[in-house]
TORZAKE-235861 format. One line per field, with one value per residue: residue number from 1; x, y, z of N, C-alpha, C in turn. Coordinates in steps of 0.2 Angstrom, whole numbers. Example, Ala and Ser with C-alpha at 12.3 -4.5 7.8 and 13.67 -1.06 7.14 Angstrom:
num <- [1|2]
n.xx <- [66|64]
n.yy <- [-28|-11]
n.zz <- [39|35]
ca.xx <- [62|68]
ca.yy <- [-22|-5]
ca.zz <- [39|36]
c.xx <- [66|64]
c.yy <- [-16|0]
c.zz <- [39|39]
***
This chain:
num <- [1|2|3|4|5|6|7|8|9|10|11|12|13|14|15|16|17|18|19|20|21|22|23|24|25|26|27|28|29|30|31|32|33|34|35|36|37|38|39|40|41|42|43|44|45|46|47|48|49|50|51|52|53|54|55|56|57|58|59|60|61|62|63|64|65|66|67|68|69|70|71|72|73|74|75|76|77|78|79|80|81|82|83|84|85|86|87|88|89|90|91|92|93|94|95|96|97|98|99|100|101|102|103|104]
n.xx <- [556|549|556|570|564|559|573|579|570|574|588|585|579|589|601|592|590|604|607|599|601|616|622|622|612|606|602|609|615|606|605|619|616|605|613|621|611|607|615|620|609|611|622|617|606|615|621|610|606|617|616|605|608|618|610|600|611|617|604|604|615|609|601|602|611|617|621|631|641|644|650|660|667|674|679|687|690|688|683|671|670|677|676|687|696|702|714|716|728|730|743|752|751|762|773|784|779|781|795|794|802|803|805|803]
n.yy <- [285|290|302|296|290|300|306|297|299|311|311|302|310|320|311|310|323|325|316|320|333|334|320|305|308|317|336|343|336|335|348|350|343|349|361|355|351|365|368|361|361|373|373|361|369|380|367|363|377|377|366|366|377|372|362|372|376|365|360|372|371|358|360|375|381|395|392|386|391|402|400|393|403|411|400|394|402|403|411|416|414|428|437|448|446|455|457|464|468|474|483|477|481|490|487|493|507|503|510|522|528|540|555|564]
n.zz <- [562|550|549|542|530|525|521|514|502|499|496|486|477|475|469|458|449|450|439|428|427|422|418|409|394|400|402|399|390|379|375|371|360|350|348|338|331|326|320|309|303|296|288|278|275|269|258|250|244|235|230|221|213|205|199|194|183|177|171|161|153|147|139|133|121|122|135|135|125|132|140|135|131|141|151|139|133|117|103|89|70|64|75|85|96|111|123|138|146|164|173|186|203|210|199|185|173|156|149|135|128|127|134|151]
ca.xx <- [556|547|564|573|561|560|579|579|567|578|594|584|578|595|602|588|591|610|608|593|605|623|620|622|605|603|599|618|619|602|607|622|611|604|615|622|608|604|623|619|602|612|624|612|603|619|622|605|607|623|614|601|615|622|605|599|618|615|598|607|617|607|594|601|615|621|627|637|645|647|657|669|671|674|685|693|695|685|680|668|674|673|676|692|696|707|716|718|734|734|749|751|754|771|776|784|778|787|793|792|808|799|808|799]
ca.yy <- [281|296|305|289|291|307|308|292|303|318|311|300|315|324|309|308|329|325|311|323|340|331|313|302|309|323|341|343|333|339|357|350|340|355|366|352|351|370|370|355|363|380|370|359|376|382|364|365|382|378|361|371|381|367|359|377|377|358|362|377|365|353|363|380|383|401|393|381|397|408|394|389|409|412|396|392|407|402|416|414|416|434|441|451|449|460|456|472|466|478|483|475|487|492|487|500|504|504|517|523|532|549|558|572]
ca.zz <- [556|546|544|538|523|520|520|507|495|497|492|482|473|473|463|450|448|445|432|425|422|422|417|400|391|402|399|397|383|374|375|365|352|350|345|333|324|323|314|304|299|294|284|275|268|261|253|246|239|230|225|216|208|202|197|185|180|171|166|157|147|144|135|126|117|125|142|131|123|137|146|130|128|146|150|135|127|112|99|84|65|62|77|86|103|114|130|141|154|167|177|193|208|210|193|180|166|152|144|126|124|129|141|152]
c.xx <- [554|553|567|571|558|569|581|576|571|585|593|583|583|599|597|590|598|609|604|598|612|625|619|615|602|602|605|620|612|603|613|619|608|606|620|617|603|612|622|613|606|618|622|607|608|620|615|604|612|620|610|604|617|616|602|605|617|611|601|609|617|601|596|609|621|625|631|642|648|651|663|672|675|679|688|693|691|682|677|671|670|673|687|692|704|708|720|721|733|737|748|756|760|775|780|781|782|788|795|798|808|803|805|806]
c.yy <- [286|299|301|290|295|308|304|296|308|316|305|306|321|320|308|315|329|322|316|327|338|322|311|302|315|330|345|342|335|346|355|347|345|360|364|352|356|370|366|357|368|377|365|365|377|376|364|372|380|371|365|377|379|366|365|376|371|358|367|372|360|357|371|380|388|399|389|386|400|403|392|397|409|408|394|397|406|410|414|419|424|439|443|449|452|459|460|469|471|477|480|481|485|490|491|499|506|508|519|527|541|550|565|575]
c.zz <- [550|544|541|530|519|519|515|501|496|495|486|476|470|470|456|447|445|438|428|422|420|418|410|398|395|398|394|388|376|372|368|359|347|347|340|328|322|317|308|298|293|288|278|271|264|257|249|242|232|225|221|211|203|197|189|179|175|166|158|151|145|139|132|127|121|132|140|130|126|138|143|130|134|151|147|131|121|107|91|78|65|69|79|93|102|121|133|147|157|170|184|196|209|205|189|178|163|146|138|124|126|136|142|157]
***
């Protein structure tokens, strides 16, 4: 009778061991939780980085004048009365360049 139940709690105890490592909610599946939400974590800093980017960036142009400036010179091209610009093309690789009538 003693064997009977000790063989009951050892295959009892070798399914509670599966459901534990293998099993819906087991170790299996925390391990994966786990390493979602270290990736979850590490992506959440850089959206907070880039928010707080954003967040000075606003600040900027709500409150002076110069990031207003830079950003019309810088994407629209904008220049104030009285200056000069100069837009230096350089050659793209494997282009000629062209030439001036001089011959060497």
């Amino acid at each position: 009778m003693l064997r009977y139940v000790a063989l009951i709690l050892l295959i009892l105890l070798i399914a509670l061991e599966l459901k534990l490592w293998a099993g819906e909610g087991g170790m299996r599946d925390v391990w994966r939780l786990e390493k979602q939400l270290a990736e979850q974590k590490q992506e959440n800093l850089k959206l907070r980085e880039r928010n707080e980017k954003l967040a000075a960036e606003v600040q900027d142009l709500k409150s002076g004048k110069e990031a207003i400036e830079e950003r019309a010179r810088s994407e629209l091209g904008l220049i104030k009365p009285g200056e000069v610009f100069y837009h230096v093309v350089e050659p793209q690789p494997g282009e000629k360049k062209a030439d001036n009538g001089e011959q060497h």
